[in-house]
N, C-alpha and C positions, 0 to 999 in steps of 0.2 A: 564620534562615530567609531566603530571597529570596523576595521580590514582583516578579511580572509585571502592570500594566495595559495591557490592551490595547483601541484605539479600531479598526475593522476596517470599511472598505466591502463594501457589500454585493458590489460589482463587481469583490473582492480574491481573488486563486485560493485552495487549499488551503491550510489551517494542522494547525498538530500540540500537542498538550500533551505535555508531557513526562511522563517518571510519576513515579511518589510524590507527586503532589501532590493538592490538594482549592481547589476554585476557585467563582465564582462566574458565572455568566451575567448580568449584570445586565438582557441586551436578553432579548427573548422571539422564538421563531421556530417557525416554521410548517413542518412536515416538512421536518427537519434532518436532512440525511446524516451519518453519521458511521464509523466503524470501528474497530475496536481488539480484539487477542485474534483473531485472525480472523475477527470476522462482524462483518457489516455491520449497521447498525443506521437505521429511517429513523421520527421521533416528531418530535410537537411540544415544545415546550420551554418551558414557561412563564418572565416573566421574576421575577429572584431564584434559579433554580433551581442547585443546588449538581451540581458533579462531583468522585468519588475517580477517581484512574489508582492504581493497583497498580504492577505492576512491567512490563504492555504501555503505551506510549503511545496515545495516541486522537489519529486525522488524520478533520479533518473537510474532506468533499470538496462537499457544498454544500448552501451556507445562502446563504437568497435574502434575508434583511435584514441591516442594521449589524450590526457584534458589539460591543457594548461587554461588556468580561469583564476579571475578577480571575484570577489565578493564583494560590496558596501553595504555594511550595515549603518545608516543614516541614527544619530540622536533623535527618539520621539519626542521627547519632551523640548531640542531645540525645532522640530518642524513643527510640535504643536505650538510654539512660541514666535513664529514666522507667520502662521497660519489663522491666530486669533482662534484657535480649536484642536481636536484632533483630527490631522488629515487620514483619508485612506488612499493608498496607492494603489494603482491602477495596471491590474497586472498584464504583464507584455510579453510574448517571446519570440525571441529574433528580430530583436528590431534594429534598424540604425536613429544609432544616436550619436554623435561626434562627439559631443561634448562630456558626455559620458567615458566614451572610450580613451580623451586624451586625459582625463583626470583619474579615469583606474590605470591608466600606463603608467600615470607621476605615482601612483602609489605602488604598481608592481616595481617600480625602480629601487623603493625602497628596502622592499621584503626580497629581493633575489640579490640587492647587491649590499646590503646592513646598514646601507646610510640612515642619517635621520634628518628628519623635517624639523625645523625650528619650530615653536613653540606658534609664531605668527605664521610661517605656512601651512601649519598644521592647520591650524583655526581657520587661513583663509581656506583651504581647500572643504571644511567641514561645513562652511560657509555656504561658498559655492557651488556643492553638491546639492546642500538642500534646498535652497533658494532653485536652480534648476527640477531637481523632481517637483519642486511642489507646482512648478510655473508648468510642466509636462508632463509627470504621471501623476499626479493627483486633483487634477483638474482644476486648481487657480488659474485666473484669467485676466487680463486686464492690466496689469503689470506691465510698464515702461521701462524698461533698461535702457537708457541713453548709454552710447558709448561701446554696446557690447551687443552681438548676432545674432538673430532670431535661429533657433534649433536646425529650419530648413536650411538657411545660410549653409552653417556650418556642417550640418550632414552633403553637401551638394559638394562643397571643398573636400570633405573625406574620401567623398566617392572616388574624387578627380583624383586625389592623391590615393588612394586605393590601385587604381586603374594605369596611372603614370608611374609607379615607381623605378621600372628597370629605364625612364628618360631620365632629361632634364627637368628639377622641379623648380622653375624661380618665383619669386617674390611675386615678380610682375602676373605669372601664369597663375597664383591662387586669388590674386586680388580681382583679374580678371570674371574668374568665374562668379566670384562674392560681388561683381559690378563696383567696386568700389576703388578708389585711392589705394595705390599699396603700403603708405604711408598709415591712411585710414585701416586698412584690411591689417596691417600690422597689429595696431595697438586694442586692437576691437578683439580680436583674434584671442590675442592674448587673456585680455579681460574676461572673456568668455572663456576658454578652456584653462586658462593656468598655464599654455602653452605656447611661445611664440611658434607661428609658422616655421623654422626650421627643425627648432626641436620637435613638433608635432610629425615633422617629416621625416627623420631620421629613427624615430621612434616605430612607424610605420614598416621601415625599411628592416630596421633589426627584427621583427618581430616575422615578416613575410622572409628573411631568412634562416630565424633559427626554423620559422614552419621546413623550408624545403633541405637544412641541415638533416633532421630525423625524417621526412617523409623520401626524400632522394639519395641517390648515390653520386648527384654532381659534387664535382670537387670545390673547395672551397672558393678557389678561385672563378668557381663561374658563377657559384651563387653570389660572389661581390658582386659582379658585374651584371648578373639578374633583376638586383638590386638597388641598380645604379651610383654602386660603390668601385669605379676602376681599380682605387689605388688600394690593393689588398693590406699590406701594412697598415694603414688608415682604417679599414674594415675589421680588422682583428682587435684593435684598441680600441674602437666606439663600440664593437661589440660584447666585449671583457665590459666596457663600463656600462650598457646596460642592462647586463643579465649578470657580471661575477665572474664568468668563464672563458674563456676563449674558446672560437667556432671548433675546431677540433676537439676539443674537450665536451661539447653535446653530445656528440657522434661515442665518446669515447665511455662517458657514464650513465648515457641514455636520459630521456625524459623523464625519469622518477627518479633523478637524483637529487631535485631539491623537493623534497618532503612537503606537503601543507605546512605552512605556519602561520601565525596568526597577528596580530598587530595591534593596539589600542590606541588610536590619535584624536585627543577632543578637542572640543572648539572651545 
């Protein structure tokens, strides 16, 4: 599969997705223009919120805030080999998907801070992605996943942690909502996104912070604790390790200081 991240000023002219892909929006926008298939389309866009392109691409002609956004571009030839054919994708916008957004997090981690995925996470994650679209945007059906969360599951957990982050988020509180064992809700969790519950939540937190670092003028300090990050030393170190930078340093190069760049990881 190839990966695209993309960091996008506001003040940047028109952009395009390609198709066959499924992606993520990480920023949130306010009556967003866009087009694709021929019609026009003009909605807000909450941020997290996932896009399929089918086989039209989507050019968005304007969006008045930053873009920070994930691309996946999925192997055809490994979903046509999952599929016993070629699938078509099923195109979607704004939609939630959890399991989507916590596997394009694992891969913005990679592209904003240089790490690399090993050869076997790379593959699992290539895995994973497609095995998911093909079981929800391309209409495969009927597929048992013992051990691992139907799509609603884990979009209902995302909400919750969506909605709870500046509390307390425990173990106990997400297995709850998944009705399950937290024990169970752990390892399912995982199996399903590539993410244990904490890291899925922290991931969450960084991201609703670097949002209100460039949209606010709060101080660092109160965006931790927004965030449900008291110990601001703590917040500045888990922050540098998921994006590269320290929170002061957004503020300081602005949102189009990491460039689009682009990634290649196969399965």
């Amino acid at each position: 599969m190839r990966t695209e991240y993309s960091s996008i000023p506001a003040t940047a002219g028109p952009t395009h997705t390609e198709p066959n892909q499924v992606g993520v929006s990480f920023s949130g926008h306010r009556a967003a223009v866009f087009e694709s298939g021929g019609h026009t389309v003009e909605r807000d866009i909450p941020p997290g919120s996932v896009f399929v392109t089918g086989p039209d691409p989507i050019s968005w002609t304007h969006i008045r805030e930053h873009t920070e956004a994930m691309e996946i571009y999925p192997d055809l030839g490994l979903l046509a080999s999952l599929a016993d054919g070629p699938p078509a994708l099923r195109p979607a916008a704004a939609t939630r998907d959890g399991t989507v957004l916590a596997i394009a997090s694992i891969l913005k981690r990679v592209h904003t801070t240089g790490c690399d995925l090993s050869d076997v996470a790379a593959s699992t994650l290539a895995h994973r992605i497609a095995e998911h679209i093909l079981d929800n945007h391309a209409g495969r059906t009927g597929r048992s996943r013992p051990g691992r969360l139907d799509r609603r599951t884990v979009d209902r957990v995302a909400s919750f942690v969506d909605a709870e982050l500046s509390g307390e988020l425990t173990l106990d509180r997400l297995a709850a909502v998944a009705t399950l064992s937290p024990f169970h809700f752990a390892r399912a969790f995982k199996a399903t996104t590539g993410l244990a519950p904490h890291q899925f939540v922290m991931s969450r937190r960084i991201e609703r912070a670097r949002t209100l670092l460039i949209a606010s003028r709060d101080s660092v300090v109160d965006i931790a604790h927004a965030v449900g990050l008291s110990n601001v030393s703590h917040f500045r170190r888990v922050f540098r390790g998921h994006t590269g930078v320290l929170p002061g340093e957004v503020r300081k190069i602005g949102p189009s200081a990491r460039p689009a760049r682009r990634a290649i990881v196969r399965p």
